[in-house]
C-alpha atoms as an extended CHARMM CRD file, in Angstrom:
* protein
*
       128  EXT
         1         1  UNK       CA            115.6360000000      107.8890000000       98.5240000000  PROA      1               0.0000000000
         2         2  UNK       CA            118.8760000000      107.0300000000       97.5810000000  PROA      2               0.0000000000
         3         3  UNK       CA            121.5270000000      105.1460000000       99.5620000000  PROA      3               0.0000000000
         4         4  UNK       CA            122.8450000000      106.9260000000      102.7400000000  PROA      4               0.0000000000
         5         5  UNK       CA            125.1730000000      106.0630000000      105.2330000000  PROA      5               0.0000000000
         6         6  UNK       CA            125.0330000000      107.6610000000      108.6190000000  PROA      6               0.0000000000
         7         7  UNK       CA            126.7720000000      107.4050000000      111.7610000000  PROA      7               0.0000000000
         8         8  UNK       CA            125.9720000000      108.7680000000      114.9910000000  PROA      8               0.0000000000
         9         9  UNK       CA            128.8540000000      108.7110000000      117.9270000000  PROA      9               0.0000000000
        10        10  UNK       CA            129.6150000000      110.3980000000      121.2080000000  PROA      10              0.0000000000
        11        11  UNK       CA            129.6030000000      109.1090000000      125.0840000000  PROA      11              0.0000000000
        12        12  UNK       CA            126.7780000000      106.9960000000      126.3280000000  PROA      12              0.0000000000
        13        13  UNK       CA            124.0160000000      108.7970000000      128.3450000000  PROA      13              0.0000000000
        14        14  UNK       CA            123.6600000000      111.4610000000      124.7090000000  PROA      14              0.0000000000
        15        15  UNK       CA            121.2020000000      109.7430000000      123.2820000000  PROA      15              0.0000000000
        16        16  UNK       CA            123.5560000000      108.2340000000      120.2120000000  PROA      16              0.0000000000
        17        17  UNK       CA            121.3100000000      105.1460000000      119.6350000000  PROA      17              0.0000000000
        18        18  UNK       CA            117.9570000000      106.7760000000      120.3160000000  PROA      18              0.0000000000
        19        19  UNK       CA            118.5320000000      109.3000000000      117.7470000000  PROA      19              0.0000000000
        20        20  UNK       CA            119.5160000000      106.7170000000      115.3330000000  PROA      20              0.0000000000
        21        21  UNK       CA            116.6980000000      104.3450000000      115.8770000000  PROA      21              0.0000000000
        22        22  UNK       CA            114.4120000000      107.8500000000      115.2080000000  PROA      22              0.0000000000
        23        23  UNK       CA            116.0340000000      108.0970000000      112.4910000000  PROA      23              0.0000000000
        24        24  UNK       CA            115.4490000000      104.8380000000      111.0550000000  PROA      24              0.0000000000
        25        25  UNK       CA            112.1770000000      104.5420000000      112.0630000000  PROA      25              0.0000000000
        26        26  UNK       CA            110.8460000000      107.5080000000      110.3570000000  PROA      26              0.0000000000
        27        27  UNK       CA            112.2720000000      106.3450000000      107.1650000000  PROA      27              0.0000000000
        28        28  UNK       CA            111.3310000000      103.1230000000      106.4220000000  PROA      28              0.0000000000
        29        29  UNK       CA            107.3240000000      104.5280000000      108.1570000000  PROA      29              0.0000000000
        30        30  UNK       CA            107.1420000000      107.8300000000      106.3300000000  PROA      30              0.0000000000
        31        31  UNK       CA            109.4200000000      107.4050000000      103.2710000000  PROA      31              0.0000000000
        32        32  UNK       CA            108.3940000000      103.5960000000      102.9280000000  PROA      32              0.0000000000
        33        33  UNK       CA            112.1570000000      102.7780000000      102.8300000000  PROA      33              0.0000000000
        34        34  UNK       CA            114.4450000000      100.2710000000      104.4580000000  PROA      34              0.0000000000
        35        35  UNK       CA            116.7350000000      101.2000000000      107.0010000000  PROA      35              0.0000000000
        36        36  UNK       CA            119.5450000000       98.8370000000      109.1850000000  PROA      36              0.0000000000
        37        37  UNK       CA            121.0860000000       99.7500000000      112.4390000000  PROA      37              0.0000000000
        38        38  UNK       CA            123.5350000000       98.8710000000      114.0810000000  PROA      38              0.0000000000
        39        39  UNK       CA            124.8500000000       99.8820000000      117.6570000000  PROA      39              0.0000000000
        40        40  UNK       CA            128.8250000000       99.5800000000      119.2500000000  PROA      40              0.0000000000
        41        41  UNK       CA            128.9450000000      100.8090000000      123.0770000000  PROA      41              0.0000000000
        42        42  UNK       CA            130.8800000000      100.0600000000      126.2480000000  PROA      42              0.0000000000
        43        43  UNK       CA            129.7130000000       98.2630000000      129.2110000000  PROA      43              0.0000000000
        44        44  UNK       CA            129.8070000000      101.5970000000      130.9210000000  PROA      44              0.0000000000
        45        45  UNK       CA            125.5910000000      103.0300000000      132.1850000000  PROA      45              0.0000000000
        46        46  UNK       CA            126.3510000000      106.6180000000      131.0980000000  PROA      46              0.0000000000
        47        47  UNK       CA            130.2500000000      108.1700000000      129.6460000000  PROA      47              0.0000000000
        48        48  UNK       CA            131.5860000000      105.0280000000      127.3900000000  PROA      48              0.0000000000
        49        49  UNK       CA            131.8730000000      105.7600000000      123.9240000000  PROA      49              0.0000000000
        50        50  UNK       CA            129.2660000000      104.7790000000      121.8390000000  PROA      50              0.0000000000
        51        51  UNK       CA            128.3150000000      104.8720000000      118.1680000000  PROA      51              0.0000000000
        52        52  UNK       CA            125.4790000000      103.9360000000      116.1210000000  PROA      52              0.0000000000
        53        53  UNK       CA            124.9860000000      103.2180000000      112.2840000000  PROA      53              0.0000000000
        54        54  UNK       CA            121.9860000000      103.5880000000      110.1980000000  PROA      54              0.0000000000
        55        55  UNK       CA            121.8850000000      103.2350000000      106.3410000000  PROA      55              0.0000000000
        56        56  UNK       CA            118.8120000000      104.0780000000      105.0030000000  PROA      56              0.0000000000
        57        57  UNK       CA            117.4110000000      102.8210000000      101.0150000000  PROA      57              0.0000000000
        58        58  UNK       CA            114.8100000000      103.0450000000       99.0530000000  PROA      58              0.0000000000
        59        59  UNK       CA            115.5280000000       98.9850000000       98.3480000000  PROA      59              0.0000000000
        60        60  UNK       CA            116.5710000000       96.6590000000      100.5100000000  PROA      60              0.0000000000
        61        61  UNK       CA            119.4220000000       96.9850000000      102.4450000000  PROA      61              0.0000000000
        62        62  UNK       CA            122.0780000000       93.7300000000      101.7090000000  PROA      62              0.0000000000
        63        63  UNK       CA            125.2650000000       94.6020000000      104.1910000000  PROA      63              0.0000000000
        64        64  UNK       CA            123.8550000000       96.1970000000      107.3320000000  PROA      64              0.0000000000
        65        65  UNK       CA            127.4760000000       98.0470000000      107.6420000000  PROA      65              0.0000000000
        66        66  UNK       CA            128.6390000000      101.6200000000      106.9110000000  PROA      66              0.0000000000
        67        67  UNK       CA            131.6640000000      101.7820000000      104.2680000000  PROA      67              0.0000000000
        68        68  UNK       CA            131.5740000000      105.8750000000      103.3540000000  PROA      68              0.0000000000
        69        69  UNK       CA            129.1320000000      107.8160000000      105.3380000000  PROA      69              0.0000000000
        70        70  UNK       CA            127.0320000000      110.4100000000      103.9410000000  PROA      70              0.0000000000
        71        71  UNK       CA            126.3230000000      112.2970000000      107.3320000000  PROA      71              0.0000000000
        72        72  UNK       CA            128.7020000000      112.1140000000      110.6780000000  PROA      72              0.0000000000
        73        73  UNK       CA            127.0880000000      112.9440000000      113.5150000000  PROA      73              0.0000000000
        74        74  UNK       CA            130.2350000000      113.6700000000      116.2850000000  PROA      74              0.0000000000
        75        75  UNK       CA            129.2930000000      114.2200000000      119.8360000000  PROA      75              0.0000000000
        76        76  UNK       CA            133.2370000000      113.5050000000      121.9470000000  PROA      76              0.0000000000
        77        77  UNK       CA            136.6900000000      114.4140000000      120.7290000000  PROA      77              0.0000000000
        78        78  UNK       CA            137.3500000000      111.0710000000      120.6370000000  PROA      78              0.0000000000
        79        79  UNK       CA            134.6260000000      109.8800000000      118.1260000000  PROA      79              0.0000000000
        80        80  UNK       CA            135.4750000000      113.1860000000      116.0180000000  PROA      80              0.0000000000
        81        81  UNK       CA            139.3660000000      111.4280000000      115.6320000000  PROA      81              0.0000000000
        82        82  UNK       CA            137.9470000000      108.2320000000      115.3640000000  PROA      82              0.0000000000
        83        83  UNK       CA            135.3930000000      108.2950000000      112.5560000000  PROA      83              0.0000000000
        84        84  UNK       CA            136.0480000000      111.3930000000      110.6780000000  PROA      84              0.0000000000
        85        85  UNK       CA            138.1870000000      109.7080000000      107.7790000000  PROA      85              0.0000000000
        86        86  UNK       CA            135.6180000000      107.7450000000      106.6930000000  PROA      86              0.0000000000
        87        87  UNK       CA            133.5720000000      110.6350000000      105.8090000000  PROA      87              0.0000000000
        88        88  UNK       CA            132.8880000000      110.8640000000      102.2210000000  PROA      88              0.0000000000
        89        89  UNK       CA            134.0030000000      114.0430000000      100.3550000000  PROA      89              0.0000000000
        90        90  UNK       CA            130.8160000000      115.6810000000       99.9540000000  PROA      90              0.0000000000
        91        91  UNK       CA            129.3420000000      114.2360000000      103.1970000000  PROA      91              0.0000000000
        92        92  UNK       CA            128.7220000000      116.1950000000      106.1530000000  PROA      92              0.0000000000
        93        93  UNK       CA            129.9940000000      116.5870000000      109.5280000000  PROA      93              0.0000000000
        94        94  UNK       CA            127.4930000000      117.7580000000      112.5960000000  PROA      94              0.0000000000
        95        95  UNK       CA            129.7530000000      118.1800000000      115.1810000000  PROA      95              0.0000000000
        96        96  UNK       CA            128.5860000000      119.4740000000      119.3110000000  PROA      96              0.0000000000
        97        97  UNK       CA            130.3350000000      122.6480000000      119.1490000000  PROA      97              0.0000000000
        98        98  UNK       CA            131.1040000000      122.5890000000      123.1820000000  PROA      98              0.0000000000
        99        99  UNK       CA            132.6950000000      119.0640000000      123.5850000000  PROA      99              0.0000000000
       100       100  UNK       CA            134.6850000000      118.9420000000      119.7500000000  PROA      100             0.0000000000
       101       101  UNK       CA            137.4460000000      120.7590000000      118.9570000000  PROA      101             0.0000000000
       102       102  UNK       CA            138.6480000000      121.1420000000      114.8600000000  PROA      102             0.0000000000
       103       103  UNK       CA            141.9850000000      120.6820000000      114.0480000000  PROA      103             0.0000000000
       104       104  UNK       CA            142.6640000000      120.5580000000      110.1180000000  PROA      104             0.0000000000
       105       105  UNK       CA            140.8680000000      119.4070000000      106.9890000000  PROA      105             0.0000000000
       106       106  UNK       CA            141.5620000000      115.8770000000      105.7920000000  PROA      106             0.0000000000
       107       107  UNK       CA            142.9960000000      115.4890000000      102.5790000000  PROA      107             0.0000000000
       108       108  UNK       CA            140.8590000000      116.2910000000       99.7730000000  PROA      108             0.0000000000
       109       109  UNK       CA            138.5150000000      117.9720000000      101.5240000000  PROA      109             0.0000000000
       110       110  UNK       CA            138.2300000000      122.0970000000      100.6300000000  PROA      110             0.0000000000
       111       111  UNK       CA            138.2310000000      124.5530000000      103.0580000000  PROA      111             0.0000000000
       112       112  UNK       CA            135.5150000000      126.9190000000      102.1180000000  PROA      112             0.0000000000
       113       113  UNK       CA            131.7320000000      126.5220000000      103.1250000000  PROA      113             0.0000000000
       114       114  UNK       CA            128.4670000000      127.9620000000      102.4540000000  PROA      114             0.0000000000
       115       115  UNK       CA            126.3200000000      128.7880000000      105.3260000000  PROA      115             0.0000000000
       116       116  UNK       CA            122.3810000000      127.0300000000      104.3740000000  PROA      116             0.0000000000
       117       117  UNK       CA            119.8450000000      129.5410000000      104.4260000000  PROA      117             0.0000000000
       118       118  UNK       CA            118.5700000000      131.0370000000      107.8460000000  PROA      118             0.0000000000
       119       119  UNK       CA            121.5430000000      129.7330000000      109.7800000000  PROA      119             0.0000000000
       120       120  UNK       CA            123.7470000000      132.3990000000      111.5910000000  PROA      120             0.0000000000
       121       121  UNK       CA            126.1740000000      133.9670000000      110.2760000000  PROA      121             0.0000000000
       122       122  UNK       CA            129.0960000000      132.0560000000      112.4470000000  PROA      122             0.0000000000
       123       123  UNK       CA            128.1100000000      128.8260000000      111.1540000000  PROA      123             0.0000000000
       124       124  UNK       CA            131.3030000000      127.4130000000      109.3630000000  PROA      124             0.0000000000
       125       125  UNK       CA            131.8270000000      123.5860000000      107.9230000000  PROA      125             0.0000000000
       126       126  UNK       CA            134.5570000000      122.1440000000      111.1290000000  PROA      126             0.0000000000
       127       127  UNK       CA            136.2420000000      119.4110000000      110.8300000000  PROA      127             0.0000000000
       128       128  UNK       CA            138.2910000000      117.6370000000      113.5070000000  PROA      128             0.0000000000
């Protein structure tokens, strides 16, 4: 397992950190790698923003912060505009089709997708 970088953001109350600690924890237990996280989130119960970061290694892990993610998770508009620049150019972007709208590619990045086998036929790379 090589380095990856992944962030996971939306509102609280989605499930943003639990998905990220799942994350981690099944790859340091069932790929024997290392994995950091670390959580950002408001002081609000359920609706703040919130955002979670997990890198994941095959050898230990030395800064415990993101610097170009590998996978974006995007959950809120506002996480979409927040985080999507630091998306690497052959990363990818998960976005929650009913709460994210896409505006525009950032620079560099193409335009064109292909759709992974046994996905429907709608499914397009979106960027925000």
């Amino acid at each position: 397992m090589r380095l990856t970088e992944i962030r996971i953001a939306g509102f609280g109350g989605q499930g943003v950190i639990l998905s990220a600690m799942v994350i981690g924890k099944a790859a340091a237990i069932y790929e024997g790698g290392y994995a950091t996280l670390t959580q950002n989130f408001g002081p609000e119960a359920r609706g703040g923003a919130a955002s979670a970061q997990v890198i994941l290694s095959d050898s230990p892990i030395l800064y415990p912060y993101v610097a170009a993610l590998d996978v974006l998770v995007v959950m809120s508009q506002e996480a979409c505009t927040r985080f999507t620049p630091e998306l690497k150019e052959t990363g990818v972007l998960i976005v929650e089709e009913d709460l994210v709208r896409i505006s525009g590619l950032p620079t560099g990045v193409g335009s064109t997708a292909s759709r992974p086998p046994g996905w429907p036929r709608n499914w397009a790379r979106r960027w925000c």
